[in-house]
Every structure is written in C-alpha cells, then in structure tokens.
PyMOL Python script that loads the backbone (N, CA, C, O; Angstrom):
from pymol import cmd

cmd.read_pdbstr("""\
ATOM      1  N   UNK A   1     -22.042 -66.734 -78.965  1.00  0.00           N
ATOM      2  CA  UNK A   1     -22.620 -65.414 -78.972  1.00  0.00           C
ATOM      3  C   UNK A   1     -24.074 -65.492 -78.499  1.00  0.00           C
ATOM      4  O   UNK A   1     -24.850 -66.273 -79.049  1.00  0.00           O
ATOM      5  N   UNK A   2     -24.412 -64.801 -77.621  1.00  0.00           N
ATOM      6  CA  UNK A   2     -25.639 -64.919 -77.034  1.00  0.00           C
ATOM      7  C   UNK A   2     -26.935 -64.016 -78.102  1.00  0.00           C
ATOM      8  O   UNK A   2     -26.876 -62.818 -78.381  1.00  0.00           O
ATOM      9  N   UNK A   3     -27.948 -64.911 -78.513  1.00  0.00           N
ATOM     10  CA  UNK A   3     -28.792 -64.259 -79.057  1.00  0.00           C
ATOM     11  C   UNK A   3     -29.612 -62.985 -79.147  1.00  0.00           C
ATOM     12  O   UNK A   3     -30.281 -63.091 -78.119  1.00  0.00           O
ATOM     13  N   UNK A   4     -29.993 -61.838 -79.725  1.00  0.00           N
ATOM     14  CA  UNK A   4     -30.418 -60.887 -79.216  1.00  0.00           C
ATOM     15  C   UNK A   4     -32.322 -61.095 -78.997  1.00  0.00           C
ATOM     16  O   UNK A   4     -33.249 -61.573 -79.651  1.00  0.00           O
ATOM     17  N   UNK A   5     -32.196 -60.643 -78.127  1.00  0.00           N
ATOM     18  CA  UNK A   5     -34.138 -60.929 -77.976  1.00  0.00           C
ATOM     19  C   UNK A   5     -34.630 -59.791 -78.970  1.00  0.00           C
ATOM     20  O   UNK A   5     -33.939 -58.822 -79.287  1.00  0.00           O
ATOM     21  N   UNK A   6     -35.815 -60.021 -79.380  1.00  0.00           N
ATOM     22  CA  UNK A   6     -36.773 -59.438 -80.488  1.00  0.00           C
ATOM     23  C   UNK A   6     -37.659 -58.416 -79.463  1.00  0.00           C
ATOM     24  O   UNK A   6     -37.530 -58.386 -78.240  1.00  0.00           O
ATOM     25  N   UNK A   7     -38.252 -57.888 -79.973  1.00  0.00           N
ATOM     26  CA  UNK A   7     -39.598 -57.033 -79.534  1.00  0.00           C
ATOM     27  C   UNK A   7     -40.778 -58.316 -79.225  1.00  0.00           C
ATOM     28  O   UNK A   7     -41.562 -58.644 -78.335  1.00  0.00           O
ATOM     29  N   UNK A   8     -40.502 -58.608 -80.070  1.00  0.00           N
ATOM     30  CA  UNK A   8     -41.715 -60.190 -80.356  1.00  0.00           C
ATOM     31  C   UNK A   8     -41.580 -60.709 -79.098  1.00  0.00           C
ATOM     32  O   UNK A   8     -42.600 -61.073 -78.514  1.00  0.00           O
ATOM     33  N   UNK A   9     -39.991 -60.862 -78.315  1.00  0.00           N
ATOM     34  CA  UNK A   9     -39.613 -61.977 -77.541  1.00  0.00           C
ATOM     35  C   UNK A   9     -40.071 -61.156 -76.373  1.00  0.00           C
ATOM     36  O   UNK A   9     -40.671 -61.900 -75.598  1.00  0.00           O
ATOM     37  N   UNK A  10     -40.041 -60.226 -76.042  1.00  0.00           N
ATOM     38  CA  UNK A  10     -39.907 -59.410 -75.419  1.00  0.00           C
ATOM     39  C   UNK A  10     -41.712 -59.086 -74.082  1.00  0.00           C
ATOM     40  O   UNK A  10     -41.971 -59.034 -72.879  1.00  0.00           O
ATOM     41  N   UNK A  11     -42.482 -58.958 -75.556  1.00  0.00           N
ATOM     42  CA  UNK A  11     -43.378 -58.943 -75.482  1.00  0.00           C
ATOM     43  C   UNK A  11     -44.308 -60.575 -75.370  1.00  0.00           C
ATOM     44  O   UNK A  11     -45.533 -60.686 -75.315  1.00  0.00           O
ATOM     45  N   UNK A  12     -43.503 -61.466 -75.364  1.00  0.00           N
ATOM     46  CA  UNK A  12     -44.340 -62.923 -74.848  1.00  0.00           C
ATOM     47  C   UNK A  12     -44.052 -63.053 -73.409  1.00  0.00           C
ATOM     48  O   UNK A  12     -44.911 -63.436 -72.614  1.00  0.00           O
ATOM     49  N   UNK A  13     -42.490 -62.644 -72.964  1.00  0.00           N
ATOM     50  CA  UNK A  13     -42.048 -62.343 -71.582  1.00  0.00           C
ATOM     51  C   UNK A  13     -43.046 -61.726 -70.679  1.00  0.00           C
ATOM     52  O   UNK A  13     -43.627 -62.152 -69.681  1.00  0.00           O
ATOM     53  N   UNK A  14     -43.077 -60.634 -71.298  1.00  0.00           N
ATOM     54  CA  UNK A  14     -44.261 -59.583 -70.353  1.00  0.00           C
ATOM     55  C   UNK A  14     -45.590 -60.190 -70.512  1.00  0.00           C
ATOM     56  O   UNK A  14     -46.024 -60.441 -69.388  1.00  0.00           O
ATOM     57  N   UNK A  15     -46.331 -60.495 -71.330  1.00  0.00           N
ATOM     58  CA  UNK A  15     -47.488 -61.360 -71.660  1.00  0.00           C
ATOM     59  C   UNK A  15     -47.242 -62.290 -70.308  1.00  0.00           C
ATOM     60  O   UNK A  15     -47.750 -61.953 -69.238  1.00  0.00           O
ATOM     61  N   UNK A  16     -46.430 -63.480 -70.429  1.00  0.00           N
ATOM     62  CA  UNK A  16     -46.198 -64.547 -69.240  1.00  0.00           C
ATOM     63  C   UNK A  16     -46.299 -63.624 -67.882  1.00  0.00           C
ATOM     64  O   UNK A  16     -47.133 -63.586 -66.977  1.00  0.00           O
ATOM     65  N   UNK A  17     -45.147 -62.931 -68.123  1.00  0.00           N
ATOM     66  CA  UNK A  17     -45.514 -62.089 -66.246  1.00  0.00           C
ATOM     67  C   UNK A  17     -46.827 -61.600 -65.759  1.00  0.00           C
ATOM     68  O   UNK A  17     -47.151 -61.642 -64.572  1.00  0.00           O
ATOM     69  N   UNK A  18     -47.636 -61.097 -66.791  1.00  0.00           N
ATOM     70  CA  UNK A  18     -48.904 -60.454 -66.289  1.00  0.00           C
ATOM     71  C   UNK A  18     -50.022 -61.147 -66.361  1.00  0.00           C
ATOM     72  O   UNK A  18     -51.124 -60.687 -66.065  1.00  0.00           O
ATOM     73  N   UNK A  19     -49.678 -62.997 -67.004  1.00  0.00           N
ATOM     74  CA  UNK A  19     -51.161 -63.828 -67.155  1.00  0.00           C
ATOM     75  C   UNK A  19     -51.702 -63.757 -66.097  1.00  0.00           C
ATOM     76  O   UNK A  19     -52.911 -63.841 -66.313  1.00  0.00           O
ATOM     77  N   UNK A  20     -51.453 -63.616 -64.750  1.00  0.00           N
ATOM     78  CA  UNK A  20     -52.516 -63.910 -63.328  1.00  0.00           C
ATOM     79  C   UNK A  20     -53.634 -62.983 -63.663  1.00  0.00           C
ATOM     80  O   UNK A  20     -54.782 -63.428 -63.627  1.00  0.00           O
ATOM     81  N   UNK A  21     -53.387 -61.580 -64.026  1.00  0.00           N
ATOM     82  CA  UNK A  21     -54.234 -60.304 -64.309  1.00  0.00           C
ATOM     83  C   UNK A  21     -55.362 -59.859 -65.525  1.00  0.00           C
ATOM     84  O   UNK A  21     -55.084 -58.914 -66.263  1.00  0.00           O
ATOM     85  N   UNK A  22     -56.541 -60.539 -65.668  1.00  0.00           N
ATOM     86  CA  UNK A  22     -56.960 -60.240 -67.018  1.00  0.00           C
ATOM     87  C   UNK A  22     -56.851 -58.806 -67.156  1.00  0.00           C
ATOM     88  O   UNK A  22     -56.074 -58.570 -68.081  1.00  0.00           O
ATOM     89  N   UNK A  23     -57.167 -58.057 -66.784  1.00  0.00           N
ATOM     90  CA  UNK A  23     -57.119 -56.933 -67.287  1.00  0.00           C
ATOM     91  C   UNK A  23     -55.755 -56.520 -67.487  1.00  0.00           C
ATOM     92  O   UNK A  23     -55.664 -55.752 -68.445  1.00  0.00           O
ATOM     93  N   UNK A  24     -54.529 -56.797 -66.840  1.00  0.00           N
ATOM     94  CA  UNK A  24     -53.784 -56.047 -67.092  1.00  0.00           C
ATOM     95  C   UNK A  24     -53.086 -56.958 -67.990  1.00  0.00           C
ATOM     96  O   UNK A  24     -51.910 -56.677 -68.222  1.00  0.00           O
ATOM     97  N   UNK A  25     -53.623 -58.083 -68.588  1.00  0.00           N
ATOM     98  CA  UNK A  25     -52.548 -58.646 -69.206  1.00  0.00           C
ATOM     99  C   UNK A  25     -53.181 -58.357 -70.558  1.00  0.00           C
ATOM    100  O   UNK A  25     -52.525 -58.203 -71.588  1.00  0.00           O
ATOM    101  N   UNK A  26     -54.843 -58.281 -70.456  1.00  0.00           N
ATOM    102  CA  UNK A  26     -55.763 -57.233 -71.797  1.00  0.00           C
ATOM    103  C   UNK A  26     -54.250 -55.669 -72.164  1.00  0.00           C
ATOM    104  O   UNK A  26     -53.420 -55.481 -73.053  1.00  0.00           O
ATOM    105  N   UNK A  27     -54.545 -55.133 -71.232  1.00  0.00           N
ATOM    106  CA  UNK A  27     -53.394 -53.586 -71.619  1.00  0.00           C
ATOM    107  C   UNK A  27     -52.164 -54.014 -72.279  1.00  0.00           C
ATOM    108  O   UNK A  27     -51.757 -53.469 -73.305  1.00  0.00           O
ATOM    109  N   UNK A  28     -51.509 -55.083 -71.645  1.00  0.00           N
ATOM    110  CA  UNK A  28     -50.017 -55.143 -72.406  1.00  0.00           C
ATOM    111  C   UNK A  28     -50.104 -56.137 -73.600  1.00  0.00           C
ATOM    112  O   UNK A  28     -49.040 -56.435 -74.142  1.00  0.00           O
ATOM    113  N   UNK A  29     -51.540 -56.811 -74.179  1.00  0.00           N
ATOM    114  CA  UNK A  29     -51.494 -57.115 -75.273  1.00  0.00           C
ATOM    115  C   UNK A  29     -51.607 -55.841 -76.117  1.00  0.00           C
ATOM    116  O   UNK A  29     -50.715 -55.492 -76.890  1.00  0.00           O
ATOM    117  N   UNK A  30     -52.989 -55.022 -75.891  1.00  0.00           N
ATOM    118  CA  UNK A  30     -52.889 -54.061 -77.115  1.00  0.00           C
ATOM    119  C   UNK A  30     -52.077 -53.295 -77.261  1.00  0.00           C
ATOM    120  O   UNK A  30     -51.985 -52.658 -78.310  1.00  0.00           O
ATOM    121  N   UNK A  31     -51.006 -53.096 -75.935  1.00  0.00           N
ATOM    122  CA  UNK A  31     -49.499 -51.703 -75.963  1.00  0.00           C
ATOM    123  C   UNK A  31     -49.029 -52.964 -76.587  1.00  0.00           C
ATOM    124  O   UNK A  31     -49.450 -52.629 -77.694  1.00  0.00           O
ATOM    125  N   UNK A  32     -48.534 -54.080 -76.802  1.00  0.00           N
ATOM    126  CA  UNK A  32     -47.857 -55.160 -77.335  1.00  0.00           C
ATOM    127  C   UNK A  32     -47.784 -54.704 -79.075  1.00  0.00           C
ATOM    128  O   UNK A  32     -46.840 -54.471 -79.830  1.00  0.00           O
ATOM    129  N   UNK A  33     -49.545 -54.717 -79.280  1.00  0.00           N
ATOM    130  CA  UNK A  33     -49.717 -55.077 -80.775  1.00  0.00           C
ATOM    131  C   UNK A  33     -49.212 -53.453 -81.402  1.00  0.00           C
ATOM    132  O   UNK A  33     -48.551 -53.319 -82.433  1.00  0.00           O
ATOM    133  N   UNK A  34     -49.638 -52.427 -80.620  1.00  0.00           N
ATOM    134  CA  UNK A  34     -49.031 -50.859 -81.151  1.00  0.00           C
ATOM    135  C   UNK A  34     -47.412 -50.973 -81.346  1.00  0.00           C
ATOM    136  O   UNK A  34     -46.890 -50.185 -82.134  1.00  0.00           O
ATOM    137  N   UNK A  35     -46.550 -51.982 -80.617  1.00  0.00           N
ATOM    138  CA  UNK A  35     -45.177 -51.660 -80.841  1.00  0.00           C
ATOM    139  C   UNK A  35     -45.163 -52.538 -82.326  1.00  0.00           C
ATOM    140  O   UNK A  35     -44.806 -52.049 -83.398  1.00  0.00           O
ATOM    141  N   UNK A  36     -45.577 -53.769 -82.151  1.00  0.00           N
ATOM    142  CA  UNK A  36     -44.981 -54.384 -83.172  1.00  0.00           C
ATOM    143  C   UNK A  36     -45.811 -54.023 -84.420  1.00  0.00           C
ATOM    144  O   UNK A  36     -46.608 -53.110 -84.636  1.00  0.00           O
ATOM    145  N   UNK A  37     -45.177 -55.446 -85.461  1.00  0.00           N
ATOM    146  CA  UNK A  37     -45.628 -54.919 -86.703  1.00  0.00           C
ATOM    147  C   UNK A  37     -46.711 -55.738 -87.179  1.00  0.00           C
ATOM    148  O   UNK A  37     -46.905 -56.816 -86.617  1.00  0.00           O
ATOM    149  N   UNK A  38     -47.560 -55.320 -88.289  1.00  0.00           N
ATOM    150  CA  UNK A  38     -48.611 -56.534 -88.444  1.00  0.00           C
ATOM    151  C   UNK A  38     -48.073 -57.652 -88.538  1.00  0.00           C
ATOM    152  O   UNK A  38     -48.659 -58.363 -87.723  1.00  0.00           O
ATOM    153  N   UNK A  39     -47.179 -58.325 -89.133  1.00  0.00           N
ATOM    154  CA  UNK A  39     -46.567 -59.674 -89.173  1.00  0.00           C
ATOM    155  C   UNK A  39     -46.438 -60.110 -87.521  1.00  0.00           C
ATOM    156  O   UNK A  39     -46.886 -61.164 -87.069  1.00  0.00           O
ATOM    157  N   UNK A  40     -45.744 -59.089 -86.741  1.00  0.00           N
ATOM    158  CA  UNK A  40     -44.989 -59.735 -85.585  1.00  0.00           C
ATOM    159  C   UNK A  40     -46.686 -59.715 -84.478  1.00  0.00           C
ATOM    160  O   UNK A  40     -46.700 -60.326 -83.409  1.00  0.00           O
ATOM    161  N   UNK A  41     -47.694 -59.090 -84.880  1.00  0.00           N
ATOM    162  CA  UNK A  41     -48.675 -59.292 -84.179  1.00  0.00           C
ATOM    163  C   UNK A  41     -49.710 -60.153 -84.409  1.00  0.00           C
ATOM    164  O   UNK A  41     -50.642 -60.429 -83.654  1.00  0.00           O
ATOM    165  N   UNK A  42     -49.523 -60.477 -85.293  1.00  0.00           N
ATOM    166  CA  UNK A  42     -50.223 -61.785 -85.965  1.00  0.00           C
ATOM    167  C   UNK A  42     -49.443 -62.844 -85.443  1.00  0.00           C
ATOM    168  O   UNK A  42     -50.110 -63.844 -85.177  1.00  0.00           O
ATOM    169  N   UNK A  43     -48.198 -62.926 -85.211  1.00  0.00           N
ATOM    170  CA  UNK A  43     -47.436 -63.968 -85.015  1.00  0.00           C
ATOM    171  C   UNK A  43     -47.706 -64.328 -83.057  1.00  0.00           C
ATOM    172  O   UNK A  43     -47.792 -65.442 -82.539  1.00  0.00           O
ATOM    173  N   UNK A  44     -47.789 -62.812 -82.280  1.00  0.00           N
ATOM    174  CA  UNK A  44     -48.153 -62.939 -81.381  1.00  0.00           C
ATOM    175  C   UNK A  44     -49.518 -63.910 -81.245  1.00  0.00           C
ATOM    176  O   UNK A  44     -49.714 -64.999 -80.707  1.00  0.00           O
ATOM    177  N   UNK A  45     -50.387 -62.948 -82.019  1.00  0.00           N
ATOM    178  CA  UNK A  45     -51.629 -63.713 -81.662  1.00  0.00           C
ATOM    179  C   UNK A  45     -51.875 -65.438 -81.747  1.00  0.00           C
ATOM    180  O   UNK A  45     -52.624 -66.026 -80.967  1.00  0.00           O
ATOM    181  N   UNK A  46     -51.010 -66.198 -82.970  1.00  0.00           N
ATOM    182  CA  UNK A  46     -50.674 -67.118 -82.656  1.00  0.00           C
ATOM    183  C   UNK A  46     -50.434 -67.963 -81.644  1.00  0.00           C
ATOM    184  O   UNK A  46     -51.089 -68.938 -81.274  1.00  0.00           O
ATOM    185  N   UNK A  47     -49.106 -67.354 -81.091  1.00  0.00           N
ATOM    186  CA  UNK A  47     -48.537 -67.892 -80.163  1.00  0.00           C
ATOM    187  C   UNK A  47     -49.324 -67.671 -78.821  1.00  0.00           C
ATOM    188  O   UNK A  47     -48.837 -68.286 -77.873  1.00  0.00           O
ATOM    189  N   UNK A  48     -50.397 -66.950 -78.555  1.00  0.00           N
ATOM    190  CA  UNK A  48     -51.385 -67.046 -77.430  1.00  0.00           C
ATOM    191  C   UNK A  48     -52.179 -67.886 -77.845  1.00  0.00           C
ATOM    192  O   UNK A  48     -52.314 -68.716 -76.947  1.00  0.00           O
ATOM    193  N   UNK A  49     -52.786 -68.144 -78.702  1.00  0.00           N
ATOM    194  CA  UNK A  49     -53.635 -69.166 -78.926  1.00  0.00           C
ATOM    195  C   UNK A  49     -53.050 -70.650 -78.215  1.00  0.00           C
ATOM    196  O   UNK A  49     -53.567 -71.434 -77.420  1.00  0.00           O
ATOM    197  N   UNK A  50     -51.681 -70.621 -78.931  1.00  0.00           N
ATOM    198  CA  UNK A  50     -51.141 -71.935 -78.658  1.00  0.00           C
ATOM    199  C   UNK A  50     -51.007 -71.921 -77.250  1.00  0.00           C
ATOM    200  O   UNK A  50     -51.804 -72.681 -76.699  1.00  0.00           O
ATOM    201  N   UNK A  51     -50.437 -71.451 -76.677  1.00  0.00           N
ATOM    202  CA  UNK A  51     -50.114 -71.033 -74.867  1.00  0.00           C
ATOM    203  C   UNK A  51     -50.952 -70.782 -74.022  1.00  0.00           C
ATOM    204  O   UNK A  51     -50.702 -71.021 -72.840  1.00  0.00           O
ATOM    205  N   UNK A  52     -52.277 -70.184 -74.448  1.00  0.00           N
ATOM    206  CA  UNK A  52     -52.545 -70.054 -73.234  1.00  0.00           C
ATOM    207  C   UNK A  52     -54.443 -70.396 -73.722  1.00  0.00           C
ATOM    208  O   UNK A  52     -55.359 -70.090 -72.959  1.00  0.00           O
ATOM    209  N   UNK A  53     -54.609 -70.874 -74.712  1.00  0.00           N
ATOM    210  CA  UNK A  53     -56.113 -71.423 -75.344  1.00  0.00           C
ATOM    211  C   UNK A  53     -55.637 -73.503 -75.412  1.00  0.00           C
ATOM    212  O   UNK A  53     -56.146 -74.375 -74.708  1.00  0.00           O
ATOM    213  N   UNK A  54     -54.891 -73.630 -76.157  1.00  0.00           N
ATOM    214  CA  UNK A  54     -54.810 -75.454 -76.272  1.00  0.00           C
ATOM    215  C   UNK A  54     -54.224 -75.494 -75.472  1.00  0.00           C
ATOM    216  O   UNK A  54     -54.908 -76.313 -74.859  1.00  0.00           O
ATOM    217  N   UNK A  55     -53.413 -75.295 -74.818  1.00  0.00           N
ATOM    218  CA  UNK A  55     -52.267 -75.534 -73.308  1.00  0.00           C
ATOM    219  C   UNK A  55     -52.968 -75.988 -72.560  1.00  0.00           C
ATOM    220  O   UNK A  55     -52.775 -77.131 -72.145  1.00  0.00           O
ATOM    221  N   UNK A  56     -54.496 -74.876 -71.956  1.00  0.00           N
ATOM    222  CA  UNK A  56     -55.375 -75.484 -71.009  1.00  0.00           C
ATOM    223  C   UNK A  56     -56.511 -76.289 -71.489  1.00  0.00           C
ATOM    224  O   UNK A  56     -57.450 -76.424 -70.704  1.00  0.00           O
ATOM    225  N   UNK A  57     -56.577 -76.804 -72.557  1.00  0.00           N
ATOM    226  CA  UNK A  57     -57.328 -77.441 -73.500  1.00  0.00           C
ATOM    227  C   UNK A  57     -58.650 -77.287 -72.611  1.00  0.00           C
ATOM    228  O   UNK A  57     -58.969 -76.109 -72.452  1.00  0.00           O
ATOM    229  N   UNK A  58     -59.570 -78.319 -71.934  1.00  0.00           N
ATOM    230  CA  UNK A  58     -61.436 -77.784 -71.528  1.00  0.00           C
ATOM    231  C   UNK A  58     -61.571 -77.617 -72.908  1.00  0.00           C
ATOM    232  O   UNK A  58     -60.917 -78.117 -73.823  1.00  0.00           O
ATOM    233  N   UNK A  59     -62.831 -76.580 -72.931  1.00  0.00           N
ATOM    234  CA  UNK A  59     -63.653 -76.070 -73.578  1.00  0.00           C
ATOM    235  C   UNK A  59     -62.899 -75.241 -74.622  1.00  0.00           C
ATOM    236  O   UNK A  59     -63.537 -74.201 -74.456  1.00  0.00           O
ATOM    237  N   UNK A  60     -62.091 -74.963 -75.492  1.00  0.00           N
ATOM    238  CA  UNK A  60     -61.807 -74.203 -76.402  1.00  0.00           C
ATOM    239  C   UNK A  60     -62.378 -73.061 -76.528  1.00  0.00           C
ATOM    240  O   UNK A  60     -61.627 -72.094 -76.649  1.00  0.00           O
ATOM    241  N   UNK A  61     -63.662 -72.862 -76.537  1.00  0.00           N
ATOM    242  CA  UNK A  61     -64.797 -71.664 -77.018  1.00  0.00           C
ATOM    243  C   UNK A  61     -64.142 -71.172 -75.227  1.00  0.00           C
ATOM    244  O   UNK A  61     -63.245 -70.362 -74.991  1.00  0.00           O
ATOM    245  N   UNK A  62     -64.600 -71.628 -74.657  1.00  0.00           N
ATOM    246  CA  UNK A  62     -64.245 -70.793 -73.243  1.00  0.00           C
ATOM    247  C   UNK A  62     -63.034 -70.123 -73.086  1.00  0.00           C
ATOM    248  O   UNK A  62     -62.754 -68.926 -73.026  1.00  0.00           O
ATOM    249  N   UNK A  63     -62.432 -71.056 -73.036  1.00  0.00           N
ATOM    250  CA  UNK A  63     -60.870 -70.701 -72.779  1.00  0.00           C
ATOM    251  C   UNK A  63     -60.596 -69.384 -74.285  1.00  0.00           C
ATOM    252  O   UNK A  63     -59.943 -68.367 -74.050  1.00  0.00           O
ATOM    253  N   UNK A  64     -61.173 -69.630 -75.668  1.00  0.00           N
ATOM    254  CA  UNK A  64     -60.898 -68.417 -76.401  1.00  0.00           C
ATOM    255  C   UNK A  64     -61.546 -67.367 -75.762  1.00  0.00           C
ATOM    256  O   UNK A  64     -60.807 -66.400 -75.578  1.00  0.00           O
ATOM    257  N   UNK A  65     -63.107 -67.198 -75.216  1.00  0.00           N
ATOM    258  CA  UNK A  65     -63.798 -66.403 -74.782  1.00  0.00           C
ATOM    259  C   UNK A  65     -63.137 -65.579 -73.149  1.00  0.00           C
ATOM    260  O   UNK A  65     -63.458 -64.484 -72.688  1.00  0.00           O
ATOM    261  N   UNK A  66     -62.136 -66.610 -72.589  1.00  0.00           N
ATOM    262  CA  UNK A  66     -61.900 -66.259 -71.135  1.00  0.00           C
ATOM    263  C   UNK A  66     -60.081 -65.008 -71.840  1.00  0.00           C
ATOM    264  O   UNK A  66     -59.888 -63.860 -71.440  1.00  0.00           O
ATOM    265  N   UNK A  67     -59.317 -65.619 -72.668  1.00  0.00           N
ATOM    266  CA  UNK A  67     -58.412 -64.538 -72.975  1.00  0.00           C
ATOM    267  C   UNK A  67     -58.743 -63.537 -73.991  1.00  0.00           C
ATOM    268  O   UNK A  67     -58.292 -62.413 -73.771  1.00  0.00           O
ATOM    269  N   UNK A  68     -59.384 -63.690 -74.977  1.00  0.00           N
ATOM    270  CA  UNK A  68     -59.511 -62.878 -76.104  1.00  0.00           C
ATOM    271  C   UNK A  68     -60.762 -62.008 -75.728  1.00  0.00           C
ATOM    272  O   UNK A  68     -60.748 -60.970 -76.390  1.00  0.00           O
ATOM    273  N   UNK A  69     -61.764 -62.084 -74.943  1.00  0.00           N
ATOM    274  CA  UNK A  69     -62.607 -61.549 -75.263  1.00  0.00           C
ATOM    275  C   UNK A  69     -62.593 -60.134 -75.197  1.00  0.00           C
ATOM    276  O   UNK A  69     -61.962 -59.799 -74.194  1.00  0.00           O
ATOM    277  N   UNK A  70     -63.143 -58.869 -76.021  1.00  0.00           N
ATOM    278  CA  UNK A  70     -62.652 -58.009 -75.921  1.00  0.00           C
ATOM    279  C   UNK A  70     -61.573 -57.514 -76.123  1.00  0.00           C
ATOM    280  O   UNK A  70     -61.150 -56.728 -75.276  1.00  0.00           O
ATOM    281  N   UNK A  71     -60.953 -57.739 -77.036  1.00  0.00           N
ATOM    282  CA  UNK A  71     -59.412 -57.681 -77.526  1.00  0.00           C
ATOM    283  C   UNK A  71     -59.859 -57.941 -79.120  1.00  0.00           C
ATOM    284  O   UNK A  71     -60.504 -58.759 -79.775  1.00  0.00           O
ATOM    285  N   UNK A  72     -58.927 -56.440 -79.354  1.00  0.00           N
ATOM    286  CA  UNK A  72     -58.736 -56.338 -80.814  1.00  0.00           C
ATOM    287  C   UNK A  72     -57.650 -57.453 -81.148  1.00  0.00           C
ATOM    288  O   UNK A  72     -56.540 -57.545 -80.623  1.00  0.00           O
ATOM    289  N   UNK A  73     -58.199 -58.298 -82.145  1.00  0.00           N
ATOM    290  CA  UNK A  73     -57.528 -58.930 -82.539  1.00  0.00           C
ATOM    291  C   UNK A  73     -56.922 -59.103 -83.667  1.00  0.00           C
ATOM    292  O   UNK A  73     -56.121 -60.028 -83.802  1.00  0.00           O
TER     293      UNK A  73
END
""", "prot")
cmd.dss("prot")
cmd.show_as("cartoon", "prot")
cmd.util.cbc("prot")
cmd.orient("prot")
C-alpha cells in the first residue's frame, strides 16, 4: 500500500523546488507555516535547519543568517 503524503511532506517538496529563489522560497515557508500546525511547523523548522543550514556546513551563523533571515520563525 503506498503511503499517503502529509501536508508536512508536502510542504518540504515545495520548500526543495523553490530553494534556487530566496524570496520565493521566504513566501512558501510562511504560506507553509499558515497551513500547518504548531507541532508540524516546528517540525518543519527543524528539518530546514538540518537541510539546508548543516548540509552546507561553512559558517553556521551565515548559512542561518542567508535562509532564516527575516522569517518568522
């Protein structure tokens, strides 16, 4: 039986498609965090940290400062 994807899942998909774009990948985090729920956006925020802050490891402070900045978090 094939698994059903989540909102959660859904929304890391679209996250991945739009990383080239800061700004537009800024918009489909915060439409991201309005669908889900505090748990599942906390869980997001996680999982960017891990993906796309230690992934490119450098500078940490940068790399947090180059995706998050300006983003309700």
């Amino acid at each position: 039986m094939k698994k059903r994807k989540t909102m959660l899942d859904y929304c890391k998909t679209i996250l991945k498609a739009v990383s080239f774009d800061k700004r537009l990948f800024k918009k489909e985090y915060r439409k991201a965090l309005k669908w889900l729920s505090i748990d599942e956006g906390r869980e997001l925020k996680y999982w960017l940290r891990r993906e796309y802050v230690r992934a490119n490891q450098g500078s940490l402070k940068q790399q947090e400062e180059r995706y998050f900045s300006n983003l309700s978090i």
